[in-house]
N, C-alpha and C positions, 0 to 999 in steps of 0.2 A: 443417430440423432441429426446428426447434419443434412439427411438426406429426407427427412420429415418435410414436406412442405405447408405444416401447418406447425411449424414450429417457431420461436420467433424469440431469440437472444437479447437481452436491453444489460447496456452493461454502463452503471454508475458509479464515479468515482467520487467519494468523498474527503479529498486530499486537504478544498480549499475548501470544505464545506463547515461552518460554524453554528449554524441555529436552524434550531427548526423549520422556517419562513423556507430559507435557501434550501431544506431538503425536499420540502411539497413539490417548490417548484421544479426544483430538478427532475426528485421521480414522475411528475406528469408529461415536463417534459420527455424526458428516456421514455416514458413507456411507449408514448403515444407517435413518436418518432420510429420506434421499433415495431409497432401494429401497423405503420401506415407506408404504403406505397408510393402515394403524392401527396404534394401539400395539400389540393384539394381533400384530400380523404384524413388529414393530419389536421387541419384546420377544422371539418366537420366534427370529425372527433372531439376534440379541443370544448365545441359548444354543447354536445349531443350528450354527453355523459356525466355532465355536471349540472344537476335540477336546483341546485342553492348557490355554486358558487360563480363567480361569474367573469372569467379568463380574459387577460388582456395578453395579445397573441400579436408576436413581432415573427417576422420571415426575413434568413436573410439572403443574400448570394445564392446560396445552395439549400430552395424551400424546405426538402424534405427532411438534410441533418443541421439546418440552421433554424429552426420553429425555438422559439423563444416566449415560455410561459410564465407569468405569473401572475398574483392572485390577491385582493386586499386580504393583509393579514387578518384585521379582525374577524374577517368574515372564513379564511381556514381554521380560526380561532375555535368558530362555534362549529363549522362541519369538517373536522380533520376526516372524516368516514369517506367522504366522496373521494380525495386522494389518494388513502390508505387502501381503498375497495377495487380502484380505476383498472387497475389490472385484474385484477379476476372478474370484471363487468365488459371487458372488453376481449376477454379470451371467450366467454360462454356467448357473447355476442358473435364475434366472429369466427365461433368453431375453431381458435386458438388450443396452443400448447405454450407457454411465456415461460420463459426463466430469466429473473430478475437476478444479474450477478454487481452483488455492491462491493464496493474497492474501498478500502481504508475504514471498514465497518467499524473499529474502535473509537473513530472519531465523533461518534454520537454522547459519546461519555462526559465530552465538552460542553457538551448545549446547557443550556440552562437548568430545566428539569431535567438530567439524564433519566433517572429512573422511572419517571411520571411517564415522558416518552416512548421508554421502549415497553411501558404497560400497554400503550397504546398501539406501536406497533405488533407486539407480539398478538393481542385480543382479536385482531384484525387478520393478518398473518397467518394466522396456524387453522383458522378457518378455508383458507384457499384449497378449492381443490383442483383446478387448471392452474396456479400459478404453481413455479420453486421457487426457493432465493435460494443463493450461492455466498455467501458472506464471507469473506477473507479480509485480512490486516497484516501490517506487514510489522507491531508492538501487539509480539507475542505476549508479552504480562497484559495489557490491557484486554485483551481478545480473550484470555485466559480469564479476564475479571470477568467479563461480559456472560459466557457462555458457562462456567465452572461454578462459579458461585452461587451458591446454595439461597443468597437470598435475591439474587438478582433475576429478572423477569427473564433474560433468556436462555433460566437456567434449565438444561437440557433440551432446550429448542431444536435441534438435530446431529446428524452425527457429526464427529469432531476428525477432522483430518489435521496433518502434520507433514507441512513438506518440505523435505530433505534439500540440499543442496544437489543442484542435476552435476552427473558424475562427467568427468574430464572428456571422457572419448563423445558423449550426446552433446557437448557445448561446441565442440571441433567439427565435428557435423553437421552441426545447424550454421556456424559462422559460415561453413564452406559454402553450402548448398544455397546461403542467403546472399553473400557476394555475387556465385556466380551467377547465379537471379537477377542480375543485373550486371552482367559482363565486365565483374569485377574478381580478383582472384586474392588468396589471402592466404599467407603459406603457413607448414603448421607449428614452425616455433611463434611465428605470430597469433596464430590462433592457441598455444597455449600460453604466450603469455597473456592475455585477457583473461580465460578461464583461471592463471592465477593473482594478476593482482586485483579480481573482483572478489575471489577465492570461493568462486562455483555459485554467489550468489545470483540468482537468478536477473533480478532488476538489474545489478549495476553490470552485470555479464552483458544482456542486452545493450545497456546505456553504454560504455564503452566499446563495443562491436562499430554500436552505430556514429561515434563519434570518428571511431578508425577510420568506418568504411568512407565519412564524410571529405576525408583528409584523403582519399585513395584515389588516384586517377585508373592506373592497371592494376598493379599486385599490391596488395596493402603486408607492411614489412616490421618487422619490430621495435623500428624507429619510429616508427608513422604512430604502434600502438602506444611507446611509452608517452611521444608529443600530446596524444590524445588522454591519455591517463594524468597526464600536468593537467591541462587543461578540465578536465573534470574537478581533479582535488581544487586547481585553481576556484573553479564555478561554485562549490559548497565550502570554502574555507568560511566565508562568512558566519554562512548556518552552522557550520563546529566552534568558531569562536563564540557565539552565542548560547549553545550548549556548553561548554567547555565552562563559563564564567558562571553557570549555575551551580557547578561543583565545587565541594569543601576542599581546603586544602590535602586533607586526609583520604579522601575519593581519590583525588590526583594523585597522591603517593602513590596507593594502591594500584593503581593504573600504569603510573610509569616503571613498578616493579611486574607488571603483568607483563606487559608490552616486552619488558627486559628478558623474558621470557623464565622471570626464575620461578623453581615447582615447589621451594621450600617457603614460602614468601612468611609463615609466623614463624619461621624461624628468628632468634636474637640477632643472629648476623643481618640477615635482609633487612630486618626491621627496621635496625640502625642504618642501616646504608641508606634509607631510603625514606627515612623520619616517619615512620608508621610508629605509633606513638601504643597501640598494644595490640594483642590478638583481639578484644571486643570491639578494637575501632575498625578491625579485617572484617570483622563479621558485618559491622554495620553498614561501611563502606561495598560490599559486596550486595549487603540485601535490596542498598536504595539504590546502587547504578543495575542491579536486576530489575529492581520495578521502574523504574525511570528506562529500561527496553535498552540500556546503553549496552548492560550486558547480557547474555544468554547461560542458563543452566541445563547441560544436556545431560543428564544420568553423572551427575559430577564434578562435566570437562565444563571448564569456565572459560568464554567465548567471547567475542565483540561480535555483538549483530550486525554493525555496519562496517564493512572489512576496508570504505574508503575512509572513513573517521579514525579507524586504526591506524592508518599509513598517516594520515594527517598529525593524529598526534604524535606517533613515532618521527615522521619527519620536519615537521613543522614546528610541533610544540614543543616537546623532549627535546627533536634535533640531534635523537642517536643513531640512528640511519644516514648513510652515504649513498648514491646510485655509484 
């Protein structure tokens, strides 16, 4: 695929994305960024493909990945068609191959109409035949609502992948080969403590690599990584105190007996230890931090999706962890 020269990547993240408005503009922008060469042919675009709507186009520093569109809302109100179509009108124009890969696709579920919306995309959508989309999230229950549910619009839209945590030896190999990409070196008890205190997730694997590597002059060392691993929990304490305060006293129990790592937790003894007040409030407490994405159910094993939130509350909140 890489080697298709009529192929042409647009990759949209929806992290900070809240309403409809914000998603038109985005995807016009992405597409037409990723079909164009120069701003001249990105600005052309921009005009030539839109018969009803009528784009206000900012350029900035860097024309071609700084083009900044958007659109008065009333008027995407009445032709959402010309936005939703733009890619597949501009693949069959340009003798294109487009795949559209969106990031954080569960956050559509926020907008206002969610359902009314993804009627619309999907009506749109599942017509393309020069476009893909690639749709991934990183709140497996919500991703799971989106595509699994029988009454929701994108239900069985495509196929469903599931991806695993990349295994210890492929994380130690990329860290290296990415250091020394830049004449930088990184030994491998350093390189496996990243791959464990992200605990193989992919993103915060990344995100603390690249905070190591930021702190590294030559060899990046296991002091350089755990400074960098503070400094991250540091950066989202916020965002977990914020989570953390949404939850029942009862969640928190159940939580700080997880973390504690005990396997019998309805048992009478834990229960007591830890004021879980009965085995109906384990049940309940477990189904609402699964769908609230705090936790994971994998064939059973009951998980924390986010392995820095875990250390957070173990050492921060609990406070039953020592380095």
């Amino acid at each position: 695929m890489a080697q298709d020269s009529n192929l042409r990547i647009c990759h949209i993240d929806l992290f900070n994305v809240r309403s409809e408005e914000h998603f038109y503009s985005l995807l016009a922008q992405k597409v037409i960024a990723a079909t164009s060469s120069k701003w001249e042919e990105a600005v052309e675009s921009a005009k030539s493909f839109f018969s009803h709507l009528v784009p206000k186009i900012s350029i900035g520093t860097d024309p071609v990945n700084e083009i900044s569109i958007d659109f008065d809302w009333e008027e995407v109100k009445r032709n959402p068609d010309e936005v939703l179509d733009l890619a597949e009108k501009i693949a069959i124009k340009k003798g294109l191959k487009i795949v559209i890969c969106v990031d954080e696709f569960q956050n559509i579920a926020e907008f206002t109409d969610p359902d009314y919306f993804q009627k619309k995309l999907r009506s749109h959508w599942q017509l393309h035949q020069s476009v893909a989309y690639c749709l991934y999230g990183s709140k497996r229950h919500m991703m799971m609502e989106v595509f699994t549910n029988s009454s929701k619009p994108f239900y069985k839209f495509g196929n469903l992948m599931f991806l695993n945590k990349i295994e210890t030896p492929c994380l130690v190999e990329f860290f290296k080969r990415r250091f020394a990409e830049t004449n930088k070196g990184i030994d491998d008890e350093a390189s496996l403590m990243i791959a464990e205190l992200a605990d193989n997730h992919p993103y915060y694997a990344q995100q603390l690599a690249q905070l190591s590597w930021l702190r590294t002059m030559d060899m990046c060392t296991v002091e350089i990584v755990r400074e960098a691993h503070t400094a991250l929990v540091e950066q989202l304490s916020l965002l977990f105190v914020t989570i953390t305060e949404t939850l029942t006293t009862q969640q928190l129990n159940y939580l700080k007996a997880l973390i504690a790592g005990e396997k019998a937790i309805s048992s009478t003894e834990v229960m007591h230890r830890y004021k879980i007040s009965s085995t109906t409030s384990i049940h309940r407490s477990k189904s609402a931090l699964i769908k609230n994405d705090i936790l994971d159910n994998m064939a059973g094993e009951i998980s924390f999706q986010d392995p820095i939130y875990a250390y957070w509350l173990k050492t921060c909140y609990f406070g039953t962890l020592r380095r």
